[in-house]
N, C-alpha and C positions, 0 to 999 in steps of 0.2 A: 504494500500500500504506500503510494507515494504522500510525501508531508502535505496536513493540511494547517490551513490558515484561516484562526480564527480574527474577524472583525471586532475590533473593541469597538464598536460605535455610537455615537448618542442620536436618538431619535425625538423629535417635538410632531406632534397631530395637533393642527388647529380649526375647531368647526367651525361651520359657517357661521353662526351667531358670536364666535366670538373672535373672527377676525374683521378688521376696519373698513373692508370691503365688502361684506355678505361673500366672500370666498370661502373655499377647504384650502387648508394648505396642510399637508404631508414635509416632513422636512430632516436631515439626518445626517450627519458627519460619517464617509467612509475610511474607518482606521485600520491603517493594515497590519500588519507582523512586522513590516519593515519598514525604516521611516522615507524609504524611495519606492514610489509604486505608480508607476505614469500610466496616467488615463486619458480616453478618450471621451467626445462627446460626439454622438453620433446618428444617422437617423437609419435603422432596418425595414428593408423595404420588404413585400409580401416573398419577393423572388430568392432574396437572400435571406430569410429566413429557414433553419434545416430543416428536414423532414423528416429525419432520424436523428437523432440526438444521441450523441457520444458523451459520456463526461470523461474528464482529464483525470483525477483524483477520487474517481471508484470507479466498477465497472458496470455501471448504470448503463441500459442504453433503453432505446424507446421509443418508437413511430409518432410521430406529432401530427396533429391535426392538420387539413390542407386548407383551412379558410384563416389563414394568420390574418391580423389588422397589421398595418405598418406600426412603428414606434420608433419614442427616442429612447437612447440605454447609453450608460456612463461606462463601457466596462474596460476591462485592463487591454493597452495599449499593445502589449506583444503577446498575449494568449497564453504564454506557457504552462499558467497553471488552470487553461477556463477559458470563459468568459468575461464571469462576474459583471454581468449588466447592471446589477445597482440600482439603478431608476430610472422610470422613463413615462411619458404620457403615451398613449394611443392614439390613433385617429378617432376614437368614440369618444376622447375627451374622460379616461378612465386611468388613472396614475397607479404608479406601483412604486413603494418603497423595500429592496430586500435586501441586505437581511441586518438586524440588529440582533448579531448573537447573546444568548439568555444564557439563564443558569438552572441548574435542574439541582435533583436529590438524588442518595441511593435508593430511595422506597419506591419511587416511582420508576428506575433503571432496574430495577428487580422485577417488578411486575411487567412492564414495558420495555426491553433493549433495544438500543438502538441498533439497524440494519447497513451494515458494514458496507456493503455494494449500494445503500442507497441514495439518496440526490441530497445534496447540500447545498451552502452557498453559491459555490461554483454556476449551479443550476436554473434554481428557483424562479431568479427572474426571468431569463430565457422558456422555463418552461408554461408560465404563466397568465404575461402580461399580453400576449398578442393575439390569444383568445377570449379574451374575457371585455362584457360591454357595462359590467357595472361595477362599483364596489365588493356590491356584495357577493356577484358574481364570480370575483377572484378570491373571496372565500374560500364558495364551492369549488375550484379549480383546487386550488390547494389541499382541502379534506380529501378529494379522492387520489389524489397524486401521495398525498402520504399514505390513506389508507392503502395503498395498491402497491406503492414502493418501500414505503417507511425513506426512516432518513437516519442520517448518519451523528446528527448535530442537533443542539438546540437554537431554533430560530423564532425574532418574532418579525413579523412582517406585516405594512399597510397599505391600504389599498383606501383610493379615494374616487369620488365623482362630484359632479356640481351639487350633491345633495347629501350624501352623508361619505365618513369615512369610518372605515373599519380597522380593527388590530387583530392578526390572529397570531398565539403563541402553540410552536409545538410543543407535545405531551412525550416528553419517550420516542420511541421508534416511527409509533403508527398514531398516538392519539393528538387531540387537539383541542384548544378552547377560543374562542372569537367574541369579541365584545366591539358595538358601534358605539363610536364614541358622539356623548352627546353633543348637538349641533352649539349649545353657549358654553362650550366647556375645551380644554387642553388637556393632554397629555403628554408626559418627557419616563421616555425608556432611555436606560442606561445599562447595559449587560446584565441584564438580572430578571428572572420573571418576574413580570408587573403587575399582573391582572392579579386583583384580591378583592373587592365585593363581585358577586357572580351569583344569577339566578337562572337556575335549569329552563324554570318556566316563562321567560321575560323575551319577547321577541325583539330583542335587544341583544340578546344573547345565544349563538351559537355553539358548539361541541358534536365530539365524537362520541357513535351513537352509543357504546358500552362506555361513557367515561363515569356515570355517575356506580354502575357496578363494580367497574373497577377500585373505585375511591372504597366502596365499600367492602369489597371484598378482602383486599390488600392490608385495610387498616390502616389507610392516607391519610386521612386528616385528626390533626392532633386537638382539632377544637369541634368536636362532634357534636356541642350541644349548643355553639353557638354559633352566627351567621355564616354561609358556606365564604371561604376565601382562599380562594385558590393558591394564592404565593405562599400561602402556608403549609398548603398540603404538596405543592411543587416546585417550590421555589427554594431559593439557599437563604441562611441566614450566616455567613462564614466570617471571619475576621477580613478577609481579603474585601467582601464588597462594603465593609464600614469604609476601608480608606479608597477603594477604587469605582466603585458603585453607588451608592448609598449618596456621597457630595455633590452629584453634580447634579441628584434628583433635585436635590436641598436647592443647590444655588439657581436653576431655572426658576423653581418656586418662590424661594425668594425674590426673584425679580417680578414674578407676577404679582403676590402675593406678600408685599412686604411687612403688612401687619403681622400675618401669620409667623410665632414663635417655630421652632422648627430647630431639631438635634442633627446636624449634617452627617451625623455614622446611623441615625436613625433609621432599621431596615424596614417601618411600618408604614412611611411616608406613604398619604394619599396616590393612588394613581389617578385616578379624574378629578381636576379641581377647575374653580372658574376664577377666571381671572380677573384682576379690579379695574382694568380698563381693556378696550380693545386689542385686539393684537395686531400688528406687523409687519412685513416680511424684513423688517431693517431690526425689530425685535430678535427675528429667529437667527438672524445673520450675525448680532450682537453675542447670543448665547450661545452659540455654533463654534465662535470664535472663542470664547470668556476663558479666562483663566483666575477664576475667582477675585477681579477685581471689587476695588474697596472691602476685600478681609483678610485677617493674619496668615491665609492661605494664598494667596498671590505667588506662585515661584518665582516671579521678576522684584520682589519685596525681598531685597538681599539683606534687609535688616531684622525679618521677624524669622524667631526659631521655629513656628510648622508651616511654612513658605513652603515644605517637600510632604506635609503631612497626605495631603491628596492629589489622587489624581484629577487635573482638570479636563475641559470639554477640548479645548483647542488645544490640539498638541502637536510634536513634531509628525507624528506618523497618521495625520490628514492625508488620506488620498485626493479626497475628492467630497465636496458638499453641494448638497440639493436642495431647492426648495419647489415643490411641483404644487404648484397653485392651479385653482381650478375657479375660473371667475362667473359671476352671473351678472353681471351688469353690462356685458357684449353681446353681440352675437356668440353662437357657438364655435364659430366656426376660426374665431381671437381668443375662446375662454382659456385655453391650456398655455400657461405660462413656465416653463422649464428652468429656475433659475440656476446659474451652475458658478462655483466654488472651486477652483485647481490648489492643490498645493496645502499647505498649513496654511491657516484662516488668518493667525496671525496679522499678516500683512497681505492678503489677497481685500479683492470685491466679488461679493454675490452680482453675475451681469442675468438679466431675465431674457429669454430668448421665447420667441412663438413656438409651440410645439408641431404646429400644422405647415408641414413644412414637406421638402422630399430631398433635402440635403443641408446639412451643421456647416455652420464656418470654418475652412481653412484649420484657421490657427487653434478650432477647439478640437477641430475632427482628426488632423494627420500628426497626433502625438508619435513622438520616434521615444527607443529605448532606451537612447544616450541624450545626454543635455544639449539640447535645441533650442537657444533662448527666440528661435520664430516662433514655437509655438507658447500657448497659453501656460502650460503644465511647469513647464521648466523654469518660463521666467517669473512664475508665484514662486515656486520654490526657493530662487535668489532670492525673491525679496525675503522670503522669511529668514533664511539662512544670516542674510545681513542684517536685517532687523531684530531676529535673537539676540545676535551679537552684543549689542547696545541697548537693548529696549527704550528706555528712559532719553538715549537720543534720539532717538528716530518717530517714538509716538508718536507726534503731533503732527507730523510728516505725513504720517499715514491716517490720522486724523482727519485733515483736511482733503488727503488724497480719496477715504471712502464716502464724504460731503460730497464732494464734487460729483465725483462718477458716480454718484448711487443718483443723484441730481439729474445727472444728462443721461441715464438707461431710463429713469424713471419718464421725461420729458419725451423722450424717443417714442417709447411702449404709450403714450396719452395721445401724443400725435398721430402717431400709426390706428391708433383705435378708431378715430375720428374720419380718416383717411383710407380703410382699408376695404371697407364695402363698396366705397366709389368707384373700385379696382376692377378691370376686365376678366384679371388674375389674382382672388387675392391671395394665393400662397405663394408665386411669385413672387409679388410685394410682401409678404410679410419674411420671404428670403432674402430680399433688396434689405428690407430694417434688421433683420439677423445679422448680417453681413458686417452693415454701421454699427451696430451694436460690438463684434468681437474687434472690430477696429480701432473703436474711440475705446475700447476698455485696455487694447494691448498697448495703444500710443499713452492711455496715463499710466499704464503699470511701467512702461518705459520712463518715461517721468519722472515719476515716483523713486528709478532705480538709480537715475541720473542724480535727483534731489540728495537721495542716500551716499550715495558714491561723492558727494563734489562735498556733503558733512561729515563727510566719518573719515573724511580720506585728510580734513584738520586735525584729525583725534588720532593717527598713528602713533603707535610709539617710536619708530622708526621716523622721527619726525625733527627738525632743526631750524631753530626761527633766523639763521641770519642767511640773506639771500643769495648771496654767489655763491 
């Protein structure tokens, strides 16, 4: 069995009711194992999707359906281990977020093993997202793909539409549990199973059709007499997710929800909560990137003694972040917004791109496997690379560099709204504003790299103030 590679990643779901648009927004940092993992952004068309499915990292294989949808997918740039599509909207204007690796028990790997030959990360989204026309739909795609294969891994994965989003966490091998998150309300996964208020009978609530015998069969749940909650009966509670898991629930939350007192190693933390004002997409972008700014946990706070105590959301080993917005205040045909993230968050920008489209920009699509500062991937990663360096010099830098360009994608995407039904073609045009779009973002990341470079390049040490 060749190595496989777990995603650390953090995930935020924001429903309609509680984002500033009447939108869903799906959203999620990809962390890899290594802190170099160059991705692409890309758009699969019905031709080039396979018809048999091979995985790289078991030996899964499996005839795929022959009515794909097109879609976009973020996945790894040189294939070697996969795919890994990651995220992507459809032509039905149906988003998919995979995977945010979870954490399981021995009780439930006793009852449940996982299946060695069957589909993981690598998979998921490929197997998924290009048949399915609703939310809830990729659900059901999911249920019978586990039940049928099982899987190798614990995964939780989301799935959105203009109307509700969903979260489903696998159980073990073959089982499963799916909760729609409600429309005024959020949610932030952090490697850890999340889902803990849960009702069998709530059409709100999906699962696998033996999970409730199972539970009892086994002798799962350790709180039998009071509300059912799943993270209890499958989830971890280990020292590892106080400092690795557990914080970065906390510090989301806290941003929403600053009233709210709250223990950051606390493994009990709400999974659905609503939040005190609107949500975002420069919110999600904010939190995507955070590194527990304004607390004694900041790792760039070279002055406080638990600066190293957690791990935070924005780290070196960002592959790649998404925010897959699904609007209702367009036509359908501008709802699907694909926002994409290269590199540590650090020092990048969230640029929002049309999903309705039949080919990505240049510089997001032809990622190479060595550093190419033409394309998007490589030159975020200089910037963070430089920007680690110094933080506290370069801040404000990058400050005023994510004002501006979040500025002009945002001016761009209102223009083109207004503009694009008038259009003969409008996926065309809305390829014409993709286009602008990865252009004005790579000339200010150049900028930005130039700004860093002409101030840090004062601060060498290697440095001598008289001039001949």
């Amino acid at each position: 069995m060749k190595k496989r590679y777990e995603g650390d990643c953090t995930t935020i779901l924001v429903g309609k009711k509680a984002s500033i648009d009447g939108s869903t927004m799906i959203a999620r940092n990809e962390d890899g194992h290594e802190a170099i993992g160059p991705k692409q952004f890309i758009l699969v068309k019905p031709e080039d999707q396979p018809k048999h499915y091979k995985a790289i990292l078991s030996k899964l294989e499996l005839d795929l359906p022959d009515n794909p949808l097109p879609y976009t997918c973020m996945p790894d740039a040189t294939r070697e281990r996969g795919i890994w599509g990651e995220a992507g909207i459809n032509s039905r204007n149906v988003a998919m977020s995979a995977t945010e690796t979870i954490t399981t028990n021995a009780r439930i790997l006793a009852a449940d093993p996982y299946v060695e030959n069957g589909f993981g990360e690598e998979d998921i989204f490929t197997l998924v997202l290009p048949y399915i026309h609703s939310a809830k739909e990729g659900i059901l795609r999911m249920a019978k793909l586990l039940e049928t294969y099982g899987t190798y891994e614990p995964n939780g994965i989301a799935f959105s539409d203009a109307d509700e989003i969903w979260w489903i966490e696998t159980i073990g091998g073959h089982n499963w549990a799916a909760i729609r998150v409600p429309d005024d309300s959020y949610v932030v996964a952090s490697n850890r199973f999340g889902i803990d208020q849960f009702d069998f009978n709530s059409p709100d609530c999906m699962y696998s059709k033996g999970l409730p015998k199972l539970i009892d069969d086994y002798k799962l749940n350790p709180l039998p007499n009071g509300p059912l909650n799943l993270r209890k009966i499958f989830g971890s509670y280990l020292t590892k997710d106080h400092h690795y898991n557990n914080p970065r629930v906390w510090y989301v939350q806290r941003y929403f929800n600053p009233k709210i007192e709250q223990d950051p190693q606390d493994g009990d933390i709400p999974f659905v909560r609503k939040a005190d004002q609107l949500i975002t997409p420069e919110d999600i972008k904010f939190l995507l990137s955070s590194h527990y700014e304004d607390t004694p946990f900041d790792p760039y706070d070279l002055a406080s003694p638990n600066r190293r105590l957690f791990r935070p959301i924005g780290i070196n080993r960002n592959h790649c972040a998404h925010i897959l917005q699904i609007r209702n205040d367009v036509p359908s045909e501008l709802a699907g917004l694909h926002w994409v993230g290269f590199g540590p968050n650090s020092f990048n920008s969230f640029v929002p791109f049309y999903s309705n489209i039949s080919e990505t920009p240049t510089r997001y699509k032809d990622t190479t496997g060595t550093c190419d500062m033409n394309n998007m991937y490589w030159l975020s990663c200089n910037l963070a690379l430089l920007g680690d360096a110094n933080y506290d010099l370069y801040k404000d830098s990058h400050t005023k560099y994510l004002l501006d360009a979040t500025a002009s994608y945002r001016k761009r995407i209102q223009d083109a709204d207004k503009e694009a039904m008038n259009m003969d073609d409008v996926q065309a045009y809305l390829e014409t504003v993709n286009r602008e779009q990865s252009e004005d973002s790579y000339d200010r990341a150049n900028a930005l790299l130039q700004e860093m470079m002409e101030v840090g390049t004062t601060h060498m040490i290697l440095r001598y103030t008289q001039g001949d």
